[in-house]
N, C-alpha and C positions, 0 to 999 in steps of 0.2 A: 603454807598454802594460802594463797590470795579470799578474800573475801567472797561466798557466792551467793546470789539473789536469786535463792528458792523459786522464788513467785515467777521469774524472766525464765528461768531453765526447765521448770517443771512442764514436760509434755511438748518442748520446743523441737522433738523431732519426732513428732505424731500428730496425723493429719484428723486432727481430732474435732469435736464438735464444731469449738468456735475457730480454727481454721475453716472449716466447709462451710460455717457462715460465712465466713468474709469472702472466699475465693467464689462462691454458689451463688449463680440466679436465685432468688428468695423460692420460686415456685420448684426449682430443680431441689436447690436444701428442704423445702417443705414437703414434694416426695419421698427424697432419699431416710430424711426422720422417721416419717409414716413407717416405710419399710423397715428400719432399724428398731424401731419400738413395737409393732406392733405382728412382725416377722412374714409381710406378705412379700411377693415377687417384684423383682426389681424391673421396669424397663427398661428395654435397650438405648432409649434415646436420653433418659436420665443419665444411663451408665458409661453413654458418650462423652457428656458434658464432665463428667464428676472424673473421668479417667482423665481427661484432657486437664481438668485443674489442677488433678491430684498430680500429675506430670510435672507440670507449671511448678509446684510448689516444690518438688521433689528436687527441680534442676536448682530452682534458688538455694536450696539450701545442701549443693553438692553431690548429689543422688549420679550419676552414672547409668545405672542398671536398673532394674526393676526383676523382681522374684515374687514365685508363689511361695506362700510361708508354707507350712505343714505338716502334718503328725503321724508320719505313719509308725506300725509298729514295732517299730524299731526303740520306742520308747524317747526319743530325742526329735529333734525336728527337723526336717529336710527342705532343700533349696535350691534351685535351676537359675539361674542368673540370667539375663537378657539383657541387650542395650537400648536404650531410647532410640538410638540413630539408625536412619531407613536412608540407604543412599541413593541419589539423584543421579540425573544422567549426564550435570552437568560433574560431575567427581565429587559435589558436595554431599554433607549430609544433611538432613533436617531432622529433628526433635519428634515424634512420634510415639502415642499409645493409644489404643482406642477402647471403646467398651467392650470390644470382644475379648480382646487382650487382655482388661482387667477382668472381668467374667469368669473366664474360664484358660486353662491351659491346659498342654497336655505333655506330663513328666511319662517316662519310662517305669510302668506299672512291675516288671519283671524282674526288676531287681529289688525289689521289698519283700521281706516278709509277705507271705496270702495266705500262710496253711492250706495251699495247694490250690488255692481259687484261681489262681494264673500259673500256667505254663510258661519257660525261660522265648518260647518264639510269640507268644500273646502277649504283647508290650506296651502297646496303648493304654494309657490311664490317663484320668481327666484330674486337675484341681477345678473348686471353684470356689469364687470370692465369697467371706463370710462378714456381711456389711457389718453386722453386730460386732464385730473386733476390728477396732482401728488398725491405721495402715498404719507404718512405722519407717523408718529411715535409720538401718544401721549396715556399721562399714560400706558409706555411700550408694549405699542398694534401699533403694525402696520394698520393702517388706509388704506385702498383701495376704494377712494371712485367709487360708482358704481350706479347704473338705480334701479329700480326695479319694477315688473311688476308682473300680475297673472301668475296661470296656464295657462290661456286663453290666455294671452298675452297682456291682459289691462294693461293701465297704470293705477300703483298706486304710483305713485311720482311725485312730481316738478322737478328732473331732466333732464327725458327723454324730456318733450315737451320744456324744455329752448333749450337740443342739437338741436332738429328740428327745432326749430325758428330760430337759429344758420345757421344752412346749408341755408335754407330757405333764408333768407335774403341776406347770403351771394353769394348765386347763383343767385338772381334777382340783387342783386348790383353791379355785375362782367355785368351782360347784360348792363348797362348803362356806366359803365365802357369803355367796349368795344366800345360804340359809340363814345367815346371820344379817342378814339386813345391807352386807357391802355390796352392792347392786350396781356400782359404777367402777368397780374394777376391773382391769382389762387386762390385767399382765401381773407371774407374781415370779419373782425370782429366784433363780439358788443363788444366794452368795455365798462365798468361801474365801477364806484366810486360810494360808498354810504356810506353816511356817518353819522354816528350811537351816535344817544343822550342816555343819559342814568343818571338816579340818583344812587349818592352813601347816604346812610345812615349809623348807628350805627348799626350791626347787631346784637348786646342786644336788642336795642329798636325793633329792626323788629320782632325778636322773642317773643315779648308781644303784635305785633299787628296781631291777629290771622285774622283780613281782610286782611291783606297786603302776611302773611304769606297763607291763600287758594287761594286770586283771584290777587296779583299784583297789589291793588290797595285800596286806605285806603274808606269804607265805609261809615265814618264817620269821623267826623275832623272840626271842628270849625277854622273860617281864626284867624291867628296868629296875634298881634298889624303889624308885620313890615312883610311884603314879596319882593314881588321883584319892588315894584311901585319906589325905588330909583335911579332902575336899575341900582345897584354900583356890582351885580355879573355876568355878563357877560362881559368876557373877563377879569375878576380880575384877581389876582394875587392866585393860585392855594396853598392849604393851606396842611401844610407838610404832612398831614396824605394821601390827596387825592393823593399829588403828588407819595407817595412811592408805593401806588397803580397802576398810572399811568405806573412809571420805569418799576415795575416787571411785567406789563400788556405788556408793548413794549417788553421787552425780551421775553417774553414767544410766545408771536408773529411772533417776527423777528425769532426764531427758527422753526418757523412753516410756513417761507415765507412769511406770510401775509405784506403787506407794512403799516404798521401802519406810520401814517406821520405828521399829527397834531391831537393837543389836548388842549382843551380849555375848561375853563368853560364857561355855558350856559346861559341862560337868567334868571333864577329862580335859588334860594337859593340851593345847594346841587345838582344843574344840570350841567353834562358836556358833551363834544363830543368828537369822533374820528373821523379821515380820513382817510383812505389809499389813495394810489396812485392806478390808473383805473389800470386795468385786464383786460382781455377777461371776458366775462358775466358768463360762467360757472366755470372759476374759483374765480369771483367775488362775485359769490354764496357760493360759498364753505368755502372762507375766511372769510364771515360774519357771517355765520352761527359756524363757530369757533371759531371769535372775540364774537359772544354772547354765547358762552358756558365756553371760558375761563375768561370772564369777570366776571361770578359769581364766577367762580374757584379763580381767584385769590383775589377778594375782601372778599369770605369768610375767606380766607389767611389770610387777614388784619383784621380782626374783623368787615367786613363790609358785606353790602347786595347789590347787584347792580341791582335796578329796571329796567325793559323794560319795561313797561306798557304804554297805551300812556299815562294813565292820573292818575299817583299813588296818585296825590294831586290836590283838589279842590282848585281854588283858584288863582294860580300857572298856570303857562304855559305847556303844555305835554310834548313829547317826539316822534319827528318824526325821519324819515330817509329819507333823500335827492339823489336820484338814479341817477346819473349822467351817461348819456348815450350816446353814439355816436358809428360810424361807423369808420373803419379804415382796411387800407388794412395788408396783412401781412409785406409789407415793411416797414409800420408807414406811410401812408399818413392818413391824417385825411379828412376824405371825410365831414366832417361839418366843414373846417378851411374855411375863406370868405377871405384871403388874404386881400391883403392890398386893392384890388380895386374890393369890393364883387357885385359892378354892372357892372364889366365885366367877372364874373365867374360863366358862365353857368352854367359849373357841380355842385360848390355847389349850385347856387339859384334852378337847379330842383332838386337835394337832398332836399334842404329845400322844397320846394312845395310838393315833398313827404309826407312829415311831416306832413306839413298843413292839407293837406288835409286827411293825416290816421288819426290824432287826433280829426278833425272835424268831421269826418263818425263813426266815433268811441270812441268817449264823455264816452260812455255807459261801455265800455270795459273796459277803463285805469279806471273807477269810480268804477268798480266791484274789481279790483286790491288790490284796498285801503280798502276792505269793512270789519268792525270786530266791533264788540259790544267796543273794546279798543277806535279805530279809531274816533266813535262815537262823543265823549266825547269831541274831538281836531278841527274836521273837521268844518269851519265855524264857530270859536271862538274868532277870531283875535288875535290867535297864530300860526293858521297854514292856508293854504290855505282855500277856502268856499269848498264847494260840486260842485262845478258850474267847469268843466272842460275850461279852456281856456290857450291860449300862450302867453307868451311875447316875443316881438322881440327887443323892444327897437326902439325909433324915427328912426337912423340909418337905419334900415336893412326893417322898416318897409316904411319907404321914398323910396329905391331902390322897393318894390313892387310894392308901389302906383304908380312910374315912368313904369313900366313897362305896370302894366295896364291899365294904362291911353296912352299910347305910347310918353309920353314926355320926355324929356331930364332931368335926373337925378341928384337935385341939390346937391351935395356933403355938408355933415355936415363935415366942415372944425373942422379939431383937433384946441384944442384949446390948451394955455401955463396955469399950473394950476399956480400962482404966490404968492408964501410963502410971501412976503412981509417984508421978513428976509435976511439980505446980505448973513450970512456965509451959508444957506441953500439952496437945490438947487430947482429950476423951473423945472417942469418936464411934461410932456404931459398927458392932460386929455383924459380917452376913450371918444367916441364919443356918448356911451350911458352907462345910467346909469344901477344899478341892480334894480330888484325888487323883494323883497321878499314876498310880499303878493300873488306872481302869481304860476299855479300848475305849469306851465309846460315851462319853464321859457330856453330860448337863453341866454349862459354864454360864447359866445365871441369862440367855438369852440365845445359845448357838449349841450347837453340839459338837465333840471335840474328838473326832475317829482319832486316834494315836499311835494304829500300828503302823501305819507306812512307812517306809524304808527312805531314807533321804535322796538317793536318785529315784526313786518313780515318779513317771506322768500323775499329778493326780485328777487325769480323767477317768480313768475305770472307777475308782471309789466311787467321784460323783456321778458317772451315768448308775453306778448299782442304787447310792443313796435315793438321785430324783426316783429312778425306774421303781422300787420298791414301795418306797411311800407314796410314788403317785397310785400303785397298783390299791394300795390299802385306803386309802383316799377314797379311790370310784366306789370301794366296795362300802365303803361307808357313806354317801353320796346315795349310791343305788336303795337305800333302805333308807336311808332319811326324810329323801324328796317323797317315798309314797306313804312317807307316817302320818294319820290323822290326828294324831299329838306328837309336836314335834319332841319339849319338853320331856316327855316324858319314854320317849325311845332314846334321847338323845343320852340321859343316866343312864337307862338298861344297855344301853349299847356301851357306854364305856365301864358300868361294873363289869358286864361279858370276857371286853377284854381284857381289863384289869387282871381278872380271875383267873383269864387264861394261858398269858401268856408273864406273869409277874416273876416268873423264874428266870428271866434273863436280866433281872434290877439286881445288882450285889454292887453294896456301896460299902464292902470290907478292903481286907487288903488281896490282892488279884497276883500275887507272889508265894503268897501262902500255899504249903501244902495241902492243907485242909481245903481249902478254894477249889483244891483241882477234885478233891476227892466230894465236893460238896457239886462241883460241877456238874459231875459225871453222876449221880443221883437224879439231879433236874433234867437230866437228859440233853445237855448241851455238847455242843461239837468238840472235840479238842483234835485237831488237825496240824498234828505239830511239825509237818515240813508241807516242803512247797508241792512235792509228790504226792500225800494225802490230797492237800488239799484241791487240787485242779481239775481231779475227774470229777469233781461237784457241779462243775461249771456247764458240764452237757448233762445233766440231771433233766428228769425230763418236766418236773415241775419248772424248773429256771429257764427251758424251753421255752416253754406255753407262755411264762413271765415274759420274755423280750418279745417274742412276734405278737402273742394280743396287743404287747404296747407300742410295736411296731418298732422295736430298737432296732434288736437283729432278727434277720432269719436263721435258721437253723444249721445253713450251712456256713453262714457268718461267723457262729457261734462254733461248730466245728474246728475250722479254721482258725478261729481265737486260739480254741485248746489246743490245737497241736504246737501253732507257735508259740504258745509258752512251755511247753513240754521241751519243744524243739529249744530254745532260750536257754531253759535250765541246760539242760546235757552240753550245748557250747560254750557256755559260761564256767561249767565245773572241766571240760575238754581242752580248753585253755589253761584255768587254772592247774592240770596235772601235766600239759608238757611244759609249761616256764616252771614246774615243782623240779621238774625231772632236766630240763636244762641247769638251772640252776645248782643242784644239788652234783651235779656230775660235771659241771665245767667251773665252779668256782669254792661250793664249797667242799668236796673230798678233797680237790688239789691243796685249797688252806691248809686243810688237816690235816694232810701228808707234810706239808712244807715245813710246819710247827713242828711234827714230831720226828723230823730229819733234822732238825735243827736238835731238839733235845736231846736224840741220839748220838748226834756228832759232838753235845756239850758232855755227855757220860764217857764217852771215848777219852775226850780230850782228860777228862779225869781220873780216869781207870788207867792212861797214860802217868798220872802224876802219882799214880800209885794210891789210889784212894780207892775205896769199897764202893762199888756202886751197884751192887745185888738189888739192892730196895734201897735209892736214893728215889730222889724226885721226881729227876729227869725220867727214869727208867718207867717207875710204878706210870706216871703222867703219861710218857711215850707207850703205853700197853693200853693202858684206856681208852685214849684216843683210835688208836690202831682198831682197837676192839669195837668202838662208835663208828670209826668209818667203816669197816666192813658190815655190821647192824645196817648203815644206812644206803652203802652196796646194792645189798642183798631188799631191802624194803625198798630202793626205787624200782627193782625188776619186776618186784611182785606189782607193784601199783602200775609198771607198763605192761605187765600181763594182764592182770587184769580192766585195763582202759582197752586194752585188744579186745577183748573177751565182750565186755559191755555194748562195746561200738558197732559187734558186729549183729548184736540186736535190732530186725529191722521196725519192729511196732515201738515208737515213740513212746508208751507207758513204758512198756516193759525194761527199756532203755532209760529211762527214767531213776525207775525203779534199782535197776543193779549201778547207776550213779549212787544214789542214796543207801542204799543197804550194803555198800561192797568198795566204792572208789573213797566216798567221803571218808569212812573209817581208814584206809590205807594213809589215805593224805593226812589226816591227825597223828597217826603212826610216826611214819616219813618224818612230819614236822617237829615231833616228839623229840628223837634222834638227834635231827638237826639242831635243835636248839639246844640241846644237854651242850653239845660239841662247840654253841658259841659261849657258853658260861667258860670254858676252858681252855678252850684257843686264843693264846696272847691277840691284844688286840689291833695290831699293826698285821698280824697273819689276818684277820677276821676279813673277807671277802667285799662286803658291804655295811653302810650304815648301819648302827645300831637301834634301836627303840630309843634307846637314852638320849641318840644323836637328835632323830629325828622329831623326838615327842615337845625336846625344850630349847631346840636352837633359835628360832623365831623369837 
């Protein structure tokens, strides 16, 4: 691969700040900033100039079309394409977009997901431009991404409630601010890093696995002799094929702004990761939800397939996303940095007690975030974090608590020298606490690190629950501080309080452990271990009252979230059991049959030559099989009787419900069967790829 100049491609197809400088009237750039910094109402006559440039720029550099970006929830992003060209009367065309056009559009609301807020003949739905997220330019369509909403005016996306959790937060973090003397701050933001696992495969072999190919996930797969128990492939040394994936994954990126920054392989055979550098949260959205659409783009490039699924292989470790989150002003202070001496830094310890205490009140919330039939699969496997909502703080940070609440004098975990034991290498200083990666929600030294999420989820719901939560605990702390006649001295009482109150959700052990769950459930925390626990939390009437006083959602909004995740799960596992049931009945009985007609016919031929074939190989082998395929017969009926049974549930829990308690256990059956039959069926009969095929061909 030729030589590339980072600096010349980076953002070269993103009509980004210092593009609208150059294309902008100084006075139209110096409203449009106004409005993008400080989140007020855009002019029409601004939005004329800034469409007409953004056009202009768009045709130079190949653009065609023009689209509204956006997130409805569907979990991926959707797209209406349009052309620039307006024809004339003399048969020509001319080039054409105006501010209304970029403004606002209007996609067909009816065929999205609403949980019932739109009828299929109420069709109308609006986008509109979301200036704070640059426009972009991919596959020759200029990208606008935008909100989008009913006729009514409900929300039907994940990105309108992240912008309000956005403002929200940042306007309760500006009041605390304020008590500390930052008087000139006007804007504080979420930023977010997440950072995205992913399998690469052969995309031949993925094209013969018609599981993998409907649901993102193999239904069947027998464990290979060797997986990842050597653990010699994380962090290996990245094998040329993936690598050239990788290159043209970063370039395509770095064209598109995104900060792609590290890249590693992962814990399990054929598993690797990306990183960006933190964002603002809604543009942190926006760049991930890119990073996973050009990830399949460019691996199908390469002859390959690129899994998000949490759990495409049994066996095998999943695929999460690590949301890395924090607060920061528009100057770059970071309101979660603890400086050098964090038990004398008020402002971050009641930021942190913020924290604490929105993740403890709110267990239920950030568990709904994570919740998907994928998710399932990963949650409490000791690959990813349990179901059990808790923080880590690390001994350090949680010693400065326990000094506070207790009102003692706060012994300093003295830095230590880490000492190589080697002359020519150097000694260097150890953190004062360690990481843990077993914990959900995890203190990384200046950001907080949620770890349950599933490697395809949006990750807008986490961060509209993060901002929406700690802005709620915020005000409330805010509302009692501004009327303290000693600020000093409410401001300790206020955080021993909560200290005190909510310090049972700090476990900086190991979060794998038995004891942990059993230490859990004493403290009285959640453990919500599927996705059907956890989702009737989400209309709770506390978490009610939490979204409309903060003005996220309304309560029908909020309804309507729930059923379409309810509605989600049941299609997801509804699919997953007819490609169980195609599969098993159109490729693999016939294997089975084929192999053990074949053995039968080798007994004969030998029972001809006069040989004993009572209990030969062939014989005992041809009875087993025989005996596996009728077991597996017999278990796909019941799993189709029972997906009759469940479907015809018409209340979306309840339906829910006999998925998880009744379909799931069948399909691990089923799959059970199945898989004995391929450890034993020659592998020239074996229907499809193997795990062995698929884990190390790449």
């Amino acid at each position: 691969m030729e030589k590339i100049n980072i600096s010349e491609i980076f953002g070269s197809m993103v009509f980004n700040d210092e593009v609208m400088k150059s294309k902008l009237p100084k006075d139209i750039y110096k409203s449009l900033h106004y409005t993008i910094k400080n989140g007020t109402d855009l002019d029409i006559t601004v939005a004329n100039v800034v469409a007409n440039a953004m056009k202009d720029w768009a045709i130079e550099k190949g653009a065609t079309h023009y689209t509204h970006w956006f997130q409805p929830m569907t979990g991926i992003t959707a797209e209406k394409h349009d052309s620039f060209m307006s024809p004339q009367k003399d048969g020509k065309v001319i080039m054409e977009f105006s501010g209304k056009e970029l403004i606002k559009g209007e996609p067909d609301a009816s065929s999205f997901p609403s949980g019932g807020l739109r009828a299929t003949f109420e069709a109308r739905g609006y986008t509109a431009w979301d200036p704070t997220s640059y426009a972009f330019i991919k596959d020759d369509s200029l990208c606008i991404p935008t909100v989008f909403c009913s006729y009514g005016g409900d929300l039907l996306d994940k990105k309108t409630p992240l912008l309000r959790s956005m403002d929200v937060v940042s306007a309760q973090a500006i009041r605390i601010l304020r008590l500390f003397g930052y008087n000139d701050v006007i804007r504080v933001n979420a930023t977010v890093g997440p950072e995205q696992e992913y399998f690469l495969i052969d995309r031949e072999l993925f094209n013969k696995r018609r599981d993998l190919f409907f649901t993102g996930r193999t239904l069947f797969g027998a464990k290979p002799p060797k997986g990842q128990e050597l653990d010699d492939h994380y962090f290996g040394a990245i094998r040329p094929r993936v690598m050239k994936f990788m290159e043209e994954l970063n370039i395509e990126l770095w064209k598109l702004g995104v900060y792609a920054n590290t890249e590693h392989n992962e814990a399990a055979p054929s598993q690797h990761e990306l990183a960006p550098v933190y964002t603002t949260a809604n543009v942190a959205t926006d760049h991930n939800q890119l990073t996973m659409e050009i990830m399949k783009k460019v691996a199908e490039r390469n002859g390959l397939a690129c899994l998000l699924h949490e759990k495409p292989f049994e066996g095998v470790n999943g695929s999460g996303k690590h949301n890395n989150w924090s607060l920061s002003t528009a100057s770059g202070i970071n309101l979660f940095d603890p400086g050098k001496e964090p038990q004398n830094n008020n402002m971050f310890l009641l930021f942190l007690c913020a924290v604490i205490k929105a993740v403890d009140e709110h267990q239920d919330l950030l568990r709904v975030t994570v919740a998907g039939a994928g998710n399932d699969h990963r949650l409490g496997a000791a690959e990813a974090p349990p179901a059990i909502v808790s923080m880590f703080l690390g001994d350090d940070l949680t010693s400065v608590l326990e000094a506070i609440e207790s009102g003692k004098a706060y012994d300093k975990v003295k830095a230590q020298k880490m000492k190589t034991g080697v002359n020519v290498l150097p000694d260097f200083q150890k953190d004062t606490t360690d990481r843990n990666r077993t914990s959900p929600f995890a203190f990384t030294g200046n950001k907080f690190e949620f770890r349950m999420l599933g490697s395809s989820f949006s990750i807008s719901d986490p961060n509209i629950v993060l901002n929406t939560i700690v802005a709620d605990v915020l005000s409330e702390f805010a509302d009692r501080l501004e009327k303290a006649d000693n600020f000093e001295k409410e401001l300790k009482s206020l955080m021993k309080e909560t200290i005190k109150k909510h310090k049972r959700i700090i476990f900086n052990g190991n979060n794998y452990s038995d004891e942990w769950t059993k230490e859990a459930e004493k403290r009285g925390l959640l453990n919500l271990r599927t996705t059907v626990d956890a989702i009737p939390h989400f209309i709770n009437k506390k978490n009610i009252q939490l979204f409309a006083k903060n003005g996220i959602f309304s309560e029908i909004e909020m309804r309507s979230r729930y059923e379409i995740m309810l509605e989600n799960y049941c299609k997801v596992l509804n699919i997953e059991v007819l490609t169980m049931l195609e599969i098993v009945r159109r490729s693999i009985m016939p294997a089975a049959t084929a192999y053990s007609k074949q053995l039968s016919e080798t007994a004969a031929v030998q029972k001809s030559l006069g040989i004993d074939v009572s209990d030969s190989a062939e014989i005992e082998l041809a009875k087993r099989i025989s005996m596996l395929n009728t077991q597996l017969y017999n278990k796909a009926n019941q799993l189709e009787d029972a997906l009759s049974s469940v479907n015809s549930e018409q209340d979306f829990l309840s339906r829910a419900e006999g998925f998880r308690d009744n379909i799931v256990v069948k399909m691990k059956d089923l799959r059970c069967v199945a898989d004995c039959l391929e450890t034993i069926v020659a592998k020239e009969y074996w229907p499809f790829p193997t795990y062995e095929e698929l884990l190390f061909s790449v």
